[in-house]
C-alpha positions as CSV (number, residue, x, y, z in Angstrom):
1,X,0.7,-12.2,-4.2
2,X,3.5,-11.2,-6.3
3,X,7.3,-11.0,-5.0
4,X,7.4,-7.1,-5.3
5,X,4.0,-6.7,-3.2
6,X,5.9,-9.3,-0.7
7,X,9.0,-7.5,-0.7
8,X,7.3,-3.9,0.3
9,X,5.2,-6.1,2.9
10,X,7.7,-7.4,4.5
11,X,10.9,-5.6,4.1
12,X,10.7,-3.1,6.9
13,X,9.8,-6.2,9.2
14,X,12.6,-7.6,7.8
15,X,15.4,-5.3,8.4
16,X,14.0,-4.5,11.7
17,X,13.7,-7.9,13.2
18,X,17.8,-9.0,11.4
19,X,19.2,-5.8,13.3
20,X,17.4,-6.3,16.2
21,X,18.2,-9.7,16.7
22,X,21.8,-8.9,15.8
23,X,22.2,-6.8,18.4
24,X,20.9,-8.6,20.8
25,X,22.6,-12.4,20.0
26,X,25.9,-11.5,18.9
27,X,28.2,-14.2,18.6
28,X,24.9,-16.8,18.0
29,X,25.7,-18.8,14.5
30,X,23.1,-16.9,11.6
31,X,21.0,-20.2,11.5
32,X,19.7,-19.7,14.8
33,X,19.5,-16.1,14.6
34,X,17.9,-16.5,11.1
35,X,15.2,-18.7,12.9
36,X,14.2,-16.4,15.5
37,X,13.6,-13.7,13.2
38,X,11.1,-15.9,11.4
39,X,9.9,-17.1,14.2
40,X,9.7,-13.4,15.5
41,X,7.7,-12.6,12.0
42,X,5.6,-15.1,11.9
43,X,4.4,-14.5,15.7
44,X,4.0,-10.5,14.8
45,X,1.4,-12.1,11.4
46,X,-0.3,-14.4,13.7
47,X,-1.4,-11.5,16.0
48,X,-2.5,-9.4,13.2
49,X,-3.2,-12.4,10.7
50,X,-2.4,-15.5,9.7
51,X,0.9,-15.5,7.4
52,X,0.6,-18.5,4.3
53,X,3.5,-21.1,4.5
54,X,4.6,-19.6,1.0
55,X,5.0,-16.7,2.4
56,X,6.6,-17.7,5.1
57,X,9.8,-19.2,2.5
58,X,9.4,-16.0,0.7
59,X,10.5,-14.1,4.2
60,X,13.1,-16.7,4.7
61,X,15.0,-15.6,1.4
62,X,14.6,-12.3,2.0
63,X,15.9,-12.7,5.8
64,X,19.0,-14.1,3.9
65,X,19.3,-11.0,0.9
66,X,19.0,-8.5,4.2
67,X,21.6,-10.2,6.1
68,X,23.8,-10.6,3.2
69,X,23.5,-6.9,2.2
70,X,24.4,-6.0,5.6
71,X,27.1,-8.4,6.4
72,X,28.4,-6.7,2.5
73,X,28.0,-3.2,3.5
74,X,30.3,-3.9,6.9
75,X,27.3,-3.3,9.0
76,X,27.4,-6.6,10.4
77,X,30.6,-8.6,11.1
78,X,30.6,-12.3,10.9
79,X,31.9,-13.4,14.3
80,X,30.0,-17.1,14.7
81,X,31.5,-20.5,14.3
């Protein structure tokens, strides 16, 4: 599957999982919240169907573009240490 098919697959997951989960664990360092989103994701694929390991890296990079767009924008404030 190629990145752009990803990328429209997974991007409104994306964004909605990141904001979700920043809302709700403010404070938590973005490793941890960066894990539950994935692990979030990859629960919602099991459900439906079974997500590959590649894509699974593939999320994880674009967990981090989302976060860092947002954190950019002034969106989200880096308050973890």
């Amino acid at each position: 599957m190629t990145w752009l098919k990803l990328l429209f697959m997974y991007l409104p997951v994306v964004i909605s999982a990141v904001t979700s989960i920043e809302a709700a664990f403010k404070g938590t360092p973005g490793e941890t919240k960066k894990q539950i989103a994935l692990d979030i994701i990859k629960a919602g694929a099991t459900a439906a169907e079974q997500i590959p390991e590649a894509h699974v890296q593939q999320v994880a990079g674009l967990i981090d573009t989302v976060v860092g767009v947002l954190n950019k924008s002034g969106l989200f404030t880096t308050t973890a240490k």
